[in-house]
C-alpha positions as CSV (number, residue, x, y, z in Angstrom):
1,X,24.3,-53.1,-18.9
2,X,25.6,-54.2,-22.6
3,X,25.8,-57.9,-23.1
4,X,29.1,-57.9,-23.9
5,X,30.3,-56.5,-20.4
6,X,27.9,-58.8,-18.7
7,X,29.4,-62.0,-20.4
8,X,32.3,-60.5,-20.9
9,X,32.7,-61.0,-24.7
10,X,34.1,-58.8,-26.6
11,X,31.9,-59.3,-30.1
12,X,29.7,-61.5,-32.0
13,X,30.3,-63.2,-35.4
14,X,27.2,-60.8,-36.3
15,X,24.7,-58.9,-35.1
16,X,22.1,-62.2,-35.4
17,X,24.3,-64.4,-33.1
18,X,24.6,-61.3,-30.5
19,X,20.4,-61.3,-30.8
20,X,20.3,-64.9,-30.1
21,X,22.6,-64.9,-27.1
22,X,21.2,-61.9,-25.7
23,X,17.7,-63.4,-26.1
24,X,19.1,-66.5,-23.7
25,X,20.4,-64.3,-21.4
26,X,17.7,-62.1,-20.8
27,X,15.4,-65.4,-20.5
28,X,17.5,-66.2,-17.8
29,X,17.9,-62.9,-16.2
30,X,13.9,-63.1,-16.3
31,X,13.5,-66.7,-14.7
32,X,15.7,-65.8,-12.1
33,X,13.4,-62.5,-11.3
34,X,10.5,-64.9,-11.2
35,X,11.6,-67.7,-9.2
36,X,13.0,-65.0,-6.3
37,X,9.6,-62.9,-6.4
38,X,7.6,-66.4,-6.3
39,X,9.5,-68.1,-3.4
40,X,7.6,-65.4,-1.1
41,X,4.6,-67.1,-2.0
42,X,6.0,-70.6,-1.5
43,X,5.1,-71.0,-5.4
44,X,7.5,-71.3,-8.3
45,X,6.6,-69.5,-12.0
46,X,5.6,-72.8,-13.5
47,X,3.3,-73.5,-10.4
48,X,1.7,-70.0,-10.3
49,X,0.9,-70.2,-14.6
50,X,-1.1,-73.5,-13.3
51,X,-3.0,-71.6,-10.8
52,X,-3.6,-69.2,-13.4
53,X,-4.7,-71.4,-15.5
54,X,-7.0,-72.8,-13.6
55,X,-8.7,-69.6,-12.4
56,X,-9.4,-68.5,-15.9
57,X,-11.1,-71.7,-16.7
58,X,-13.0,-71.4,-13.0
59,X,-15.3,-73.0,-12.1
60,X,-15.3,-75.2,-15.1
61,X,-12.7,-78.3,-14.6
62,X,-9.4,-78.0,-16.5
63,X,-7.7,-81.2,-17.5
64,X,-3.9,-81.8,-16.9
65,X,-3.7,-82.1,-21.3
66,X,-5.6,-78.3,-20.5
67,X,-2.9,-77.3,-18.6
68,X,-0.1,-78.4,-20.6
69,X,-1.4,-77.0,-23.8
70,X,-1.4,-73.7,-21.9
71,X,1.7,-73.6,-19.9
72,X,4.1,-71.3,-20.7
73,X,7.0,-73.6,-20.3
74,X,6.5,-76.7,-22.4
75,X,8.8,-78.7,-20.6
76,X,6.9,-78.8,-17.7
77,X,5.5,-81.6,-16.0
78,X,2.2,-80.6,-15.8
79,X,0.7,-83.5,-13.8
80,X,3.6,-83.2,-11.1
81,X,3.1,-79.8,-10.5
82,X,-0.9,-80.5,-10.1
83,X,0.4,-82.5,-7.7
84,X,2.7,-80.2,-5.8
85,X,-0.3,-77.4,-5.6
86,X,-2.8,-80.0,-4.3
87,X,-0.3,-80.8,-1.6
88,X,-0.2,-76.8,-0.7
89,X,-4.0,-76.9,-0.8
90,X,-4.2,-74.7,-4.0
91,X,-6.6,-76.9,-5.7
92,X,-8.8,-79.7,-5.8
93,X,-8.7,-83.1,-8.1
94,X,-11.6,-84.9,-9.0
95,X,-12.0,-87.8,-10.7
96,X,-15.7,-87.8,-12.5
97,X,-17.9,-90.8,-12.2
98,X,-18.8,-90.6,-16.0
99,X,-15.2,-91.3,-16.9
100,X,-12.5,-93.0,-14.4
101,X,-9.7,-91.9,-16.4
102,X,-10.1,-88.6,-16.9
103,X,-8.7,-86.1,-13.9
104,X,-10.8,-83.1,-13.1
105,X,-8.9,-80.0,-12.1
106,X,-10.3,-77.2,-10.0
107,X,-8.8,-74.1,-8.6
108,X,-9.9,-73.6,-4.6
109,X,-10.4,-70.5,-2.6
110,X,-6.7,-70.6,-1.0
111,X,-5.6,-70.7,-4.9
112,X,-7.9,-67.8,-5.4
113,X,-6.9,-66.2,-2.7
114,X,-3.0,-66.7,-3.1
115,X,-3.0,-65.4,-7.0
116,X,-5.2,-62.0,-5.8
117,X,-2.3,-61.6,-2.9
118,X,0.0,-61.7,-6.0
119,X,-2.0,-59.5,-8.6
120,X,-1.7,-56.9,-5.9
121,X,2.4,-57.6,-5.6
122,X,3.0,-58.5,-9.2
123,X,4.3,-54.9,-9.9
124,X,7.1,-55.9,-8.3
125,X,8.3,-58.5,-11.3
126,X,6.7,-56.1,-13.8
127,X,9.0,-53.3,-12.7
128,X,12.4,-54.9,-14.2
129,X,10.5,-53.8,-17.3
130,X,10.1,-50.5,-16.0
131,X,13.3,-49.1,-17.7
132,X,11.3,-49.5,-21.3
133,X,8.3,-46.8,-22.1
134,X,5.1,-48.0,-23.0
135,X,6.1,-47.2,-27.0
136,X,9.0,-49.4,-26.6
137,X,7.3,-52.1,-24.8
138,X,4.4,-52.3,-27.4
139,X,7.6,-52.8,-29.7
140,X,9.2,-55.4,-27.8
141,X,5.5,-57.2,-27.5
142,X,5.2,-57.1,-31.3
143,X,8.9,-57.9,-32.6
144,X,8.9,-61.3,-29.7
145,X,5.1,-62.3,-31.6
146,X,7.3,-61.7,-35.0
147,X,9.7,-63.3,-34.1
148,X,7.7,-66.7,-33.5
149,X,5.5,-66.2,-36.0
């Protein structure tokens, strides 16, 4: 549907302030997709990139400063959602004898275990994307890394 039936607006100063209200909407029409595809899982997008995280770096440790450099969402609170997946029994914390201060990070089986259950669901998410060919998505891919360039 056209973003100006959707917010009901009937146009934009230009076609620049459409872009950047459309961009916000579809980031939000995106998050929402996420959160209600990751509640099955008892996970929420921000917890799941963690556990992703983490199981590319397995078995090697990842620290919470690891993990916030590599979120997706910068605003998250890295060390509370550590904290959240070690109550699920997602991963494991260490704290090495070498160095007291420094928190160790691993993924454990159930975290395994839980992201292969998704890889083999993820489709579902993937498919609101569906309605764009693969030409179209390439396109999309490189004008977004443009964009932030």
């Amino acid at each position: 549907m056209k973003l100006e039936l959707e917010i009901k607006q009937k146009s934009f100063k230009n076609e620049y302030a459409k872009c950047l209200v459309n961009l916000i909407f579809t980031s939000a029409w995106l998050e929402k997709k996420s959160k209600d595809f990751f509640i099955q899982y008892d996970l929420t997008p921000q917890q799941y990139n963690t556990l992703r995280i983490l199981r590319g770096q397995h078995p090697v440790p990842s620290s919470i400063n690891l993990i916030k450099e590599r979120m997706l969402d910068k605003m998250s609170d890295a060390s509370r959602i550590v904290q959240r997946l070690e109550v699920k029994k997602l991963l494991i914390k260490k704290i090495p004898s070498h160095n007291k201060r420094l928190m160790e990070v691993y993924i454990n089986q159930a975290g395994l275990n839980i992201l292969e259950e998704i890889d083999d669901k993820i489709i579902e998410l993937e498919e609101s994307l569906h309605r764009l060919n693969k030409n179209e998505i390439k396109t999309l891919n490189e004008l977004l890394d443009k964009l932030r360039n």
